[in-house]
C-alpha positions as CSV (number, residue, x, y, z in Angstrom):
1,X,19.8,-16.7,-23.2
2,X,22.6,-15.0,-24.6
3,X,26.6,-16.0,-23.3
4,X,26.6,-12.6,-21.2
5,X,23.7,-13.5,-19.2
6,X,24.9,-16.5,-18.9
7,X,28.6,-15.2,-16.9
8,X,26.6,-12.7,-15.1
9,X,24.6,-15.3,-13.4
10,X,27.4,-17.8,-13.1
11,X,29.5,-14.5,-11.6
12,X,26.6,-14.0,-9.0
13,X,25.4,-16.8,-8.4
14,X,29.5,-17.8,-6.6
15,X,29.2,-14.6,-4.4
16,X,29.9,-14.9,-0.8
17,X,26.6,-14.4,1.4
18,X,27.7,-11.0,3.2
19,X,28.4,-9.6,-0.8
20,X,24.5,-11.0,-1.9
21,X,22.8,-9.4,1.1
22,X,24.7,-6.0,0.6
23,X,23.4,-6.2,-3.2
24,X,19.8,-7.0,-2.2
25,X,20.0,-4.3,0.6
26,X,21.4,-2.0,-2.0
27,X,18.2,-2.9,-4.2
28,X,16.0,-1.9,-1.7
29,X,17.6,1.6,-1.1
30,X,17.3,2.4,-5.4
31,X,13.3,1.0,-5.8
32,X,12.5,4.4,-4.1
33,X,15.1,6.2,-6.4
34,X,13.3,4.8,-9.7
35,X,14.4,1.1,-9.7
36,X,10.9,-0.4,-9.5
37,X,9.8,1.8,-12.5
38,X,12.9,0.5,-15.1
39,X,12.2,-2.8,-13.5
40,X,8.9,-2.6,-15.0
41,X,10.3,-0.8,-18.2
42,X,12.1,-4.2,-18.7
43,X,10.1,-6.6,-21.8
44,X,10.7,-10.4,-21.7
45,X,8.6,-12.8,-23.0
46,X,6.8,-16.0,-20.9
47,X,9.3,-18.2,-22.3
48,X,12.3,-16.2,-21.2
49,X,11.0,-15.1,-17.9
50,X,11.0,-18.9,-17.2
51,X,14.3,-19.7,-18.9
52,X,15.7,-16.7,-16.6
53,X,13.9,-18.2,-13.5
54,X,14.9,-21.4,-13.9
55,X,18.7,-20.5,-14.8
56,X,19.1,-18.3,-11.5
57,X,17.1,-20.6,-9.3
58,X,19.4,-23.1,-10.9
59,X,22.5,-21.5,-9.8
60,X,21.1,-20.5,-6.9
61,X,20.1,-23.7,-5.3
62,X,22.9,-26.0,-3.8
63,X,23.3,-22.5,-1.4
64,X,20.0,-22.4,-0.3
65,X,20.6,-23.7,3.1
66,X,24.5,-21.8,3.8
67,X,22.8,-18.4,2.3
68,X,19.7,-18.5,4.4
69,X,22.2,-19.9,7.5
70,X,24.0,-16.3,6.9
71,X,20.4,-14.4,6.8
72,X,16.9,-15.8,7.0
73,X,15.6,-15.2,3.4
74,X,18.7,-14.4,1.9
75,X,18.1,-16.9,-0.7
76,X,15.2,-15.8,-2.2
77,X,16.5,-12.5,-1.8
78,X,19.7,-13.1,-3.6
79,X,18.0,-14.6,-6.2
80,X,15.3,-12.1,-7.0
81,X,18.1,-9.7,-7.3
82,X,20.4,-11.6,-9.4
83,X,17.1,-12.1,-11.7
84,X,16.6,-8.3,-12.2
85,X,20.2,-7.5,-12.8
86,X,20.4,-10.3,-15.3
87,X,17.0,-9.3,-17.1
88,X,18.8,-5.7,-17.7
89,X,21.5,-7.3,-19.0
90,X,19.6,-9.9,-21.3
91,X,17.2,-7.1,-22.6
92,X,19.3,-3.7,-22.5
93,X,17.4,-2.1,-25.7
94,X,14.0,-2.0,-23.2
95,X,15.6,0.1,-21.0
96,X,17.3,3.5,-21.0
97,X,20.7,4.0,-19.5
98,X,20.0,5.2,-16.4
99,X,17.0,2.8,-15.8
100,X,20.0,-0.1,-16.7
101,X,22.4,1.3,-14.3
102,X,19.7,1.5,-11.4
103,X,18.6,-2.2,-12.2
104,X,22.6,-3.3,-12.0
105,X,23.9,-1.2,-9.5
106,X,23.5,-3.3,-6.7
107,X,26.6,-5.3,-8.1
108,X,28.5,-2.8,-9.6
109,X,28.4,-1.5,-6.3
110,X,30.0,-4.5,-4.7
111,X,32.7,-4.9,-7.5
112,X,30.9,-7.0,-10.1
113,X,31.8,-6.5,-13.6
114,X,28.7,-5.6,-15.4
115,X,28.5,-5.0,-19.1
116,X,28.3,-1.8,-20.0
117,X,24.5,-0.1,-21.2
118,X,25.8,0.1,-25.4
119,X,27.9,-3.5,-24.8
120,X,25.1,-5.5,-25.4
């Protein structure tokens, strides 16, 4: 995984709860505006589906318990967010500029700095 990725997940995965359940919520509101297409638009192997997994789940972890105390499921819904927005970022050239801001607007849209589409 490349050092971008990398700070993108360490950014999220510090978030406070009420700032990962507004990204997840926004998530939901863009899969009807074309989100679940890019999301599908984006290519990663076997290997670094896992290593992406693994990196968020990871990060993710020791909150389990005080994200899912805020919301019931918030943990696994923070986390499959976090994994989509950092699969954009990891793999930009598989997706087209708007289909990469639809998969990382749910954090630019609570003040996360996200690389930009040609960044990468």
């Amino acid at each position: 995984m490349d050092a971008t990725t990398a700070r993108l997940i360490a950014t999220i995965a510090v978030l406070p709860p009420e700032t990962l359940a507004a990204a997840f919520d926004h998530a939901v509101g863009l899969r009807r505006q074309g989100g679940r297409e890019a999301s599908r638009a984006l290519r990663l192997s076997a290997s670094e589906n896992s290593e992406l997994d693994h990196t968020v789940r990871s990060a993710l972890l020791p909150r389990s318990e005080e994200l899912n105390l805020y919301r019931a499921g918030l943990h696994s819904d923070a986390k499959s967010v976090c994994v989509v927005a950092a699969r954009a970022v990891w793999k930009p050239g598989t997706l087209s500029a708007e289909q990469y801001a639809l998969l990382t607007a749910p954090f630019t849209a609570v003040g996360v700095d996200v690389p930009r589409h040609d960044a990468n």
